[in-house]
Structures are given as structure tokens and as C-alpha cells.
C-alpha positions as CSV (number, residue, x, y, z in Angstrom):
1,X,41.2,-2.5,-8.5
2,X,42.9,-2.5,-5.2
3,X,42.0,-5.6,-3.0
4,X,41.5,-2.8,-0.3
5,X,39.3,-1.1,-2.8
6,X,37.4,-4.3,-3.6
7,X,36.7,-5.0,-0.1
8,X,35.5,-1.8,0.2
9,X,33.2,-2.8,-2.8
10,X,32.1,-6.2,-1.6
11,X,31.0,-4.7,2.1
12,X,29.1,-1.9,-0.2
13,X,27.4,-4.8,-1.6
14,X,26.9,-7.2,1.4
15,X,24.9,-3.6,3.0
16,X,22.4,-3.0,0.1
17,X,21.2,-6.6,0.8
18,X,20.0,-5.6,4.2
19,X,20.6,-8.8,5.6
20,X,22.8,-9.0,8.4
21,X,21.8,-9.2,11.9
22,X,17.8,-9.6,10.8
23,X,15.8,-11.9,12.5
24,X,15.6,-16.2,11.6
25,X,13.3,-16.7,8.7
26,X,11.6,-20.0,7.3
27,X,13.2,-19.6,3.3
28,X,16.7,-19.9,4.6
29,X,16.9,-21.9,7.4
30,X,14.8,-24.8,5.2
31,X,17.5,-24.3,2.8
32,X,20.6,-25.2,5.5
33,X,18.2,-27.6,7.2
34,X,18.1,-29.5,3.3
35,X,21.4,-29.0,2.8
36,X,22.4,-30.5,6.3
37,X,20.2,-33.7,5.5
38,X,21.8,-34.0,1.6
39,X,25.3,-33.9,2.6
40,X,25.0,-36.1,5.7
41,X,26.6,-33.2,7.5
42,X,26.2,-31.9,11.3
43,X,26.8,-28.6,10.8
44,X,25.1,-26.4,8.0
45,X,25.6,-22.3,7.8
46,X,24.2,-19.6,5.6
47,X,27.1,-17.5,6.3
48,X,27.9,-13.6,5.8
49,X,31.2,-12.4,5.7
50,X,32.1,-9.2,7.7
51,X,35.7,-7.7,8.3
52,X,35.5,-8.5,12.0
53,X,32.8,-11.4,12.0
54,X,31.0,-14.0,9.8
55,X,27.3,-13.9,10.9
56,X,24.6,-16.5,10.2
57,X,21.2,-16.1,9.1
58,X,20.9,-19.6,9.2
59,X,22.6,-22.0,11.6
60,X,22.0,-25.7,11.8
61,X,24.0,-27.9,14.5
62,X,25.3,-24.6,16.6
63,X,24.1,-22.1,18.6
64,X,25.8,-19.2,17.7
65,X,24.9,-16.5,15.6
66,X,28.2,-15.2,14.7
67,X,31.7,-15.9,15.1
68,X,35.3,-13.8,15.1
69,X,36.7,-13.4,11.5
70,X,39.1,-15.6,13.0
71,X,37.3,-18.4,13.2
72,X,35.8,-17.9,9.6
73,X,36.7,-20.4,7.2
74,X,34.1,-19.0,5.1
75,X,36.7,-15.7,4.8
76,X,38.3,-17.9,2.8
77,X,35.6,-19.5,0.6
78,X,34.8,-16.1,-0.7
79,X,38.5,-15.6,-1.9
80,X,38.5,-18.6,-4.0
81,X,35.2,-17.8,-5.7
82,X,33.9,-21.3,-6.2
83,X,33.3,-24.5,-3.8
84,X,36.5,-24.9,-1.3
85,X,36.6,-28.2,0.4
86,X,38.8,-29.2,3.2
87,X,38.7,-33.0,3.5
88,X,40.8,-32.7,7.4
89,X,40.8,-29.2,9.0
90,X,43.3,-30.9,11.2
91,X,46.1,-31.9,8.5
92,X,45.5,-29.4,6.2
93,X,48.5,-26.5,5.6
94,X,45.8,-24.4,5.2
95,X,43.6,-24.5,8.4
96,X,45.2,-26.8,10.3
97,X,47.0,-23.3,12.8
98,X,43.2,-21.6,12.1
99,X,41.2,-20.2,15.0
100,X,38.4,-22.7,14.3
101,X,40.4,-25.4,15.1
102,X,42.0,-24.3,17.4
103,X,38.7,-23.3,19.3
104,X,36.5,-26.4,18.0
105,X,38.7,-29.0,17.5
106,X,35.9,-31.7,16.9
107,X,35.3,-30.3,13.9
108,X,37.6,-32.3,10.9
109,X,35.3,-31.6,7.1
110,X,34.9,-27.9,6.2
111,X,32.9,-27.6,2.3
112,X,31.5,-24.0,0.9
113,X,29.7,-22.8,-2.0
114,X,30.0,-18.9,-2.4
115,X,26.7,-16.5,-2.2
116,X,27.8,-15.0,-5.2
117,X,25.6,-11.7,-6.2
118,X,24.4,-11.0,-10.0
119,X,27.4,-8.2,-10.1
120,X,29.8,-11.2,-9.3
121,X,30.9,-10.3,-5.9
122,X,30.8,-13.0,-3.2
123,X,29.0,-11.8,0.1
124,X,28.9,-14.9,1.9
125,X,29.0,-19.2,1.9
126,X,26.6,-21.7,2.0
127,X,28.9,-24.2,4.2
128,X,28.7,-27.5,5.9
129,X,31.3,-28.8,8.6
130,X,31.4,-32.6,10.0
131,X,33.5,-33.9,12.8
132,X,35.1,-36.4,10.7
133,X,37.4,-36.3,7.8
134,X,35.7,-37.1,4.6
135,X,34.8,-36.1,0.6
136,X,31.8,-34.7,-0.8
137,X,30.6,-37.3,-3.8
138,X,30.0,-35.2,-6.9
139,X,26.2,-35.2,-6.7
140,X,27.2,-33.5,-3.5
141,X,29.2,-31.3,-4.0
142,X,26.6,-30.2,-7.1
143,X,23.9,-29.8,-4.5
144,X,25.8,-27.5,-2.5
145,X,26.9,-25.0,-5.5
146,X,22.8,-25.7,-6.9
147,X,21.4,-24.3,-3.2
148,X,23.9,-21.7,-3.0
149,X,22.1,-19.8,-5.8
150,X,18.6,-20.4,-4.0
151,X,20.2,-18.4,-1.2
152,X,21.5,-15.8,-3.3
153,X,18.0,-15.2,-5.5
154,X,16.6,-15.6,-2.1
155,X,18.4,-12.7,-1.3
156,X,17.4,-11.1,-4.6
157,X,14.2,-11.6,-4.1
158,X,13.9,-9.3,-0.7
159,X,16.2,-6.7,-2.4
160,X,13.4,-6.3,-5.4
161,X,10.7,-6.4,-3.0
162,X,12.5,-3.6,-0.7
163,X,12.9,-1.3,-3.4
164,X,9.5,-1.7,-5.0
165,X,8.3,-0.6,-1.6
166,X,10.3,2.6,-1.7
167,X,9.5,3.3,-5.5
168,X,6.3,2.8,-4.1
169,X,6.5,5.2,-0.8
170,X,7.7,7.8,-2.9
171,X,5.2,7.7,-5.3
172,X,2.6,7.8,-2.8
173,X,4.7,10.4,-1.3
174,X,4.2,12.9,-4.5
175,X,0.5,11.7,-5.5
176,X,-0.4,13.0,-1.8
177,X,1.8,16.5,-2.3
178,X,-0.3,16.5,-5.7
179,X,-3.5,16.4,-4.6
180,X,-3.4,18.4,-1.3
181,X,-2.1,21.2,-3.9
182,X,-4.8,21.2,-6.2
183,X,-7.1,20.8,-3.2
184,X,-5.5,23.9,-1.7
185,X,-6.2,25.8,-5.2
186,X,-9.7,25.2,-5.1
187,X,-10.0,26.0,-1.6
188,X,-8.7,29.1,-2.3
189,X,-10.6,29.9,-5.4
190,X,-13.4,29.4,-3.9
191,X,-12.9,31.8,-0.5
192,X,-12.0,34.1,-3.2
193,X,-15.2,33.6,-5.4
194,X,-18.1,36.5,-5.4
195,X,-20.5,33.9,-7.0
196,X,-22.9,31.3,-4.9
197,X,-23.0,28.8,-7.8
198,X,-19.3,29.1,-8.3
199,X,-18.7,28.1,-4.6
200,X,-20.6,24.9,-5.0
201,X,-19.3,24.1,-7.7
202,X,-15.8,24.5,-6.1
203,X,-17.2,22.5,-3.2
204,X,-18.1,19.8,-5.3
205,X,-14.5,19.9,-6.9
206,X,-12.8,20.1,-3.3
207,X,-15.4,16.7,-1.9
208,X,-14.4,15.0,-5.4
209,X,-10.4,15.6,-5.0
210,X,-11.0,14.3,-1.2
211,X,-12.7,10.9,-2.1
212,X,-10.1,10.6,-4.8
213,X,-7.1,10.9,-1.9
214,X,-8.7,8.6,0.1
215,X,-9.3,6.3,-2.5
216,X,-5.5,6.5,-3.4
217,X,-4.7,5.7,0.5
218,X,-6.9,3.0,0.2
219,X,-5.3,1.4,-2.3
220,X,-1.6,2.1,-1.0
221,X,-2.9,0.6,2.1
222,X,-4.5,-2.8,0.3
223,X,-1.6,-3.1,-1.7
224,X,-4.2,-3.9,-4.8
225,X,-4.4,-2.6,-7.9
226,X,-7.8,-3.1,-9.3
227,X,-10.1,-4.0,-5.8
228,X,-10.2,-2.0,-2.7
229,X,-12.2,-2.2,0.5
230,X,-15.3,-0.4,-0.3
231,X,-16.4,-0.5,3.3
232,X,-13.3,0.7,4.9
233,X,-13.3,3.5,2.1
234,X,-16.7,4.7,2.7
235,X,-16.0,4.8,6.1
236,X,-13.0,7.2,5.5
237,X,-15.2,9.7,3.1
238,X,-17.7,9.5,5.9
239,X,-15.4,11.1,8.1
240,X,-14.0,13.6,5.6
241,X,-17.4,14.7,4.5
242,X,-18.9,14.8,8.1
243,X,-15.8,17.3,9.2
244,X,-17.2,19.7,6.6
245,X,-21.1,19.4,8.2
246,X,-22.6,22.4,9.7
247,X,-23.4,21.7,13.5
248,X,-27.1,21.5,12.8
249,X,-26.6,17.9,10.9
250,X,-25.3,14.9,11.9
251,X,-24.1,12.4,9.5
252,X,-24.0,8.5,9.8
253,X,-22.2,6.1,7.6
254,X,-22.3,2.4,7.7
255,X,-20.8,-0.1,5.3
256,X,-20.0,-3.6,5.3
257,X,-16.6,-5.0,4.1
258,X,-16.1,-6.4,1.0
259,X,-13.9,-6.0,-2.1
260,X,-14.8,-4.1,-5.3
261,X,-13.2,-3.3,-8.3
262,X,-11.8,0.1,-7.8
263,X,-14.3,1.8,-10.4
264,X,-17.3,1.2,-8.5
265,X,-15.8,2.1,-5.2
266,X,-15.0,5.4,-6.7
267,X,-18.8,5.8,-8.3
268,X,-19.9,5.2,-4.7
269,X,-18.0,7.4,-2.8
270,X,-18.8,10.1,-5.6
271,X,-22.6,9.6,-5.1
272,X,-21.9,9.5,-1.5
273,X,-20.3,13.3,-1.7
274,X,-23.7,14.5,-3.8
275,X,-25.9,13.3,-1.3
276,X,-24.4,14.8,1.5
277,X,-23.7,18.5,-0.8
278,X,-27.2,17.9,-1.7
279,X,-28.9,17.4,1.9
280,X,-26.5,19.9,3.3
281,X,-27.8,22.6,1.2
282,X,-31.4,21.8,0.5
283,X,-32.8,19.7,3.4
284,X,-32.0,21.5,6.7
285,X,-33.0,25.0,6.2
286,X,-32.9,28.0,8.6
287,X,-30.2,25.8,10.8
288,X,-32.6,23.1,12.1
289,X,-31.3,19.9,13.3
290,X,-31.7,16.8,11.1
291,X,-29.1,13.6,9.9
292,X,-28.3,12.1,7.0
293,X,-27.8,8.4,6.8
294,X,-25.8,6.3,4.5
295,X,-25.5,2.5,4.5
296,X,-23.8,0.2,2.3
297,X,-24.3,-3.7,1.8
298,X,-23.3,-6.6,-0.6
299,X,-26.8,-8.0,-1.5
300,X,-27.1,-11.3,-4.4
301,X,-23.9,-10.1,-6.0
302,X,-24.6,-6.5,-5.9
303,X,-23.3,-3.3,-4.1
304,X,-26.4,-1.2,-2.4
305,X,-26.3,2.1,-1.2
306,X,-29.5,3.3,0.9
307,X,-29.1,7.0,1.5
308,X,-31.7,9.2,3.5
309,X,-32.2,12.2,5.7
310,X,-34.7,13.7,7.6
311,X,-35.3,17.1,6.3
312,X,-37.6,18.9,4.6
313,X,-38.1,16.6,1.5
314,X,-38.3,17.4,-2.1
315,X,-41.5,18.1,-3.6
316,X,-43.1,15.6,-5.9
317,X,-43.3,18.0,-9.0
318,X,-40.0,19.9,-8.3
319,X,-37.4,19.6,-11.7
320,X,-34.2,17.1,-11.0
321,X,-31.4,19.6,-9.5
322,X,-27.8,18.9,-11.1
323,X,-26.8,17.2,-7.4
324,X,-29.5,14.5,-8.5
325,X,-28.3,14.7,-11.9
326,X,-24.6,14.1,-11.1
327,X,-25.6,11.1,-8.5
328,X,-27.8,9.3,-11.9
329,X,-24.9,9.9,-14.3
330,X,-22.2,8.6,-11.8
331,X,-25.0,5.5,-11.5
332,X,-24.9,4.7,-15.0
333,X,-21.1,4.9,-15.4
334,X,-20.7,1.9,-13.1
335,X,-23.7,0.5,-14.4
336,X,-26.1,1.0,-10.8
337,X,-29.7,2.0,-10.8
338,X,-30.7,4.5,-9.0
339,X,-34.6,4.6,-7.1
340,X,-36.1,7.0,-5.1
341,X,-37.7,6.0,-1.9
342,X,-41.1,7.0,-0.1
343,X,-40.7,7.8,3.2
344,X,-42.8,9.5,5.8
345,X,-40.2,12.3,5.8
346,X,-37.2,13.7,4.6
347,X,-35.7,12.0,1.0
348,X,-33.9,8.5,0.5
349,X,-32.6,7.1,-2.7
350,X,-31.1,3.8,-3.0
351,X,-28.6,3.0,-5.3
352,X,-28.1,-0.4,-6.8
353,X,-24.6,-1.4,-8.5
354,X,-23.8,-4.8,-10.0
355,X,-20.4,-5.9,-9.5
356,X,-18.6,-8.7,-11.9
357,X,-16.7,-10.5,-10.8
358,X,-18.8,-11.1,-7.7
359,X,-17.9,-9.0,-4.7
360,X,-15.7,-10.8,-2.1
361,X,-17.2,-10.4,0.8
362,X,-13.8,-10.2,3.9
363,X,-13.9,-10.1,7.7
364,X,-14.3,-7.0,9.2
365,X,-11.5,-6.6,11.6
């Protein structure tokens, strides 16, 4: 390999880190701080090497943030590929003409360690400078080497994490695309469908796929993978389900923030989407005007969900309907209880879950 062609390689390198010219951050500038205070030394860098600059993500006894190539002992560091120690800038034949000192000539120790990536290409220096002439002792001079890697798996670390979050945007990307298309096929089966029951059964399918995506952007939003926000979700299939009300009913969803185990969220929202199919088609008939509310609380280590409207009511000797049906099943699966209420109108049902682990109750913000 060329040494044009590795350079070419080792800028590729220093890139993908995404690094340069980001903003101070505590991990690196406690690492030059330490390494100022071991070495006894003035002047501690965390130093990136550019073909036209070196810049600093971490600076300890200067101001700048970069400095010409020309003034970049650090250039040099990198070439040597292990610690390079300059006991006299000033007498040595190999800085003693160099920009640097030339343009600070206080400055007399120069020591670097190499930020040496997994691949084996050096990036960058670890670095301290003194304005006297002197020797690192071997402890050191082991120090320096020893924090150089921290930098560098510092540096892996935010790489990892970077890419993680892409896997993960892209994922999230294609589970959306996913859904809205099966979504978009039930949609269309059912404007196509001759058959009543068939449509509400295709409705049901369409509300389930919806709690389902916003379950999924809950999640992608939490960055959990086994507890969500059941308030924040509820709140979210509130607003899908009341964008599909007839005029004539108004729906009202309240629920308090806590964290659930994923399962249960998913059983509420589910019941949630029955009760509101339910009222929509057998409480409020001939258009009149009526509301549905929902509510949901963390009571004595438990998740209730008190859901009523103010329709027409169900009669006291009518058979369950499969909307009731599907809300006790979905009950059971998470292990809730499910009671119907007396009221002086209209039909409630309240909905009892127990969570274990306790729910974590969380701020609302």
C-alpha cells in the first residue's frame, strides 16, 4: 500500500468515527484533565490528525481548538505508531525548525501515545507538552499508552452506539412500511366486502393492526424492550380510534403514566379497541349523540381500566356478543378481571390487571 493510499485509508477511518469538530464532552476531557495531573504536565490534548489541521476534542492548558498541520507534532506521533517523546523541542533535530516552536516557544517537553483503532490505524494522540525539558518516568510513560486506549474504546463505544441506532431506524423504518401494508389490505378488503359481519370483522383487524403500530412507536420511542408507557400509549390509541368515530359520539381517554410490561399494555389497548367497536355499533343508534369514556389508573399494584358510555345500555338478559367475548378473553390472557358496572345509564365495565413486577409509576411530562 501506497503511503498516499494509506492516508487515504486512515482519513476513511478518522470519518466513520464521527468525531471531529463535535461539541466538548465530560468522558474525554476527564481523561486529558487525569492525564495532565499524572504526568505533572501543563498541557494535555486529545488530538485528531487532519491533512490540514490537528483538532482537539479535548484541550487542557490552551484555548484553541485546532491548530495548522504545521504546528502538529502529533503528525508525527501517528507515524511512529507507539509513544514518541521529545525530552527538548528546542535541541531536538527533529522539531527544533518545527512550526510549534517556532510559534510557541515556551513550550520545551512534547510526549504522545497514538489513538490507535481496532483495524490498527492511528487517527490521533493522546499528548502532553510542558514548558521545560524533562523525561517521563516509566510509570508515566505507562499511564499515557494505558489512557490512550480509554480514548480509543471511548471512541468505540459512540461508533457501536451510532450504528445500533441506525440498525435500529431502519428497522423501525421497515416494521412501519409492514404494517401500513397489511393495514392498507384490510382496508381494502373490507370497502370491497358485500358482507356486514365480514366488515366488522375487518374493522376489528384494521383497530388491532393500529394499536399494534402504535405500540411498536411506543417502544422505538422508550427505547425499552419489555416496559412501555401505558399512559402515553393509551393516549395515542385514543386518538387513532376517536379519528374513526361517527360525529354523533365523542370519545374521552384518560390515563395516568406509568410503566408496564409490554404484554399488558397491548391487552389494554386491545380491550380498549372492543369497547369503543362495541359502543360505536350498539349503543348510539339512529345517530344520537352520546360519549364513551375511558380511564386508566395504577391502583395497589394493579392496572384499572373503567370504560363507560352513555347510550342505550345492554339488557340484563341479552347473550354476551363476541365484542364482550373478545374484551374477557384478552382479560384472562394478561391475567385481569373483568366486572360489569351498574349505572343509571348507558354500560361501564372495569377491567382489573395485576402487574408483576409492580408498575412504576413516572412523572407525567
Amino acid at each position: 500500500m501506497t503511503s498516499a493510499t494509506s492516508e487515504i485509508a486512515r482519513q476513511a477511518e478518522l470519518r466513520a468515527y464521527g468525531i471531529l469538530d463535535t461539541a466538548p464532552e465530560t468522558d474525554f476531557d476527564e481523561i486529558a484533565a487525569l492525564v495532565a495531573q499524572l504526568l505533572e504536565a501543563p498541557v494535555a490534548l486529545v488530538s485528531f490528525v487532519e491533512p490540514d489541521r490537528q483538532w482537539f476534542k479535548a484541550h487542557v492548558g490552551v484555548e484553541e481548538r485546532e491548530t495548522p498541520i504545521e504546528m502538529s507534532i502529533c503528525a508525527q506521533t501517528i507515524r511512529q505508531g507507539d509513544l514518541y517523546e521529545i525530552e527538548d523541542l528546542h535541541t531536538d533535530p527533529r522539531t527544533r525548525g518545527h512550526g510549534l516552536v517556532t510559534a510557541r516557544p515556551d513550550l520545551r517537553f512534547y510526549a504522545g501515545a497514538p489513538l490507535v483503532s481496532p483495524s490498527g490505524v492511528a487517527i490521533g494522540s493522546l499528548c502532553v507538552l510542558d514548558t521545560r525539558p524533562r523525561r517521563l518516568t516509566p510509570t508515566q510513560r505507562q499511564t499515557l499508552l494505558v489512557m490512550a486506549r480509554q480514548v480509543v474504546r471511548q471512541l468505540d463505544a459512540r461508533r457501536a452506539q451510532r450504528l445500533a441506532e441506525t440498525q435500529r431506524s431502519e428497522a423501525d423504518h421497515r416494521v412501519k412500511n409492514s404494517l401500513q401494508s397489511v393495514a392498507s389490505y384490510a382496508r381494502l378488503l373490507r370497502l370491497r366486502s358485500r358482507s356486514e359481519e365480514t366488515k366488522r370483522a375487518l374493522t376489528r383487524v384494521e383497530g388491532r393492526i393500529q394499536t399494534v403500530a402504535a405500540l411498536h412507536a411506543e417502544l422505538y420511542r422508550s427505547d425499552a424492550d419489555d416496559t412501555v408507557d401505558i399512559g402515553r400509549y393509551l393516549l395515542n390509541v385514543g386518538d387513532l380510534l376517536r379519528a374513526g368515530c361517527p360525529p354523533n359520539i365523542r370519545l374521552a381517554v384518560t390515563a395516568e403514566t406509568a410503566m408496564v410490561p409490554t404484554a399488558i399494555a397491548t391487552g389494554c389497548a386491545g380491550i380498549l379497541n372492543e369497547v369503543v367497536a362495541n359502543a360505536i355499533k350498539h349503543a348510539f343508534p339512529d345517530g344520537r349523540q352520546g360519549a364513551i369514556q375511558v380511564s386508566g389508573l395504577a391502583v395497589d399494584g394493579s392496572y384499572v381500566l373503567d370504560c363507560g358510555d352513555d347510550g342505550v345500555g345492554i339488557p340484563g338478559d341479552a347473550p354476551a356478543g363476541l365484542g364482550l367475548t373478545i374484551i374477557d378473553t384478552t382479560a384472562q390472557q394478561i391475567g385481569g378481571t373483568v366486572e360489569t358496572r351498574a349505572t343509571g345509564g348507558g354500560h361501564a365495565l372495569r377491567v382489573t390487571v395485576p402487574l408483576s413486577p409492580a408498575i412504576v409509576a413516572v412523572p407525567a411530562v
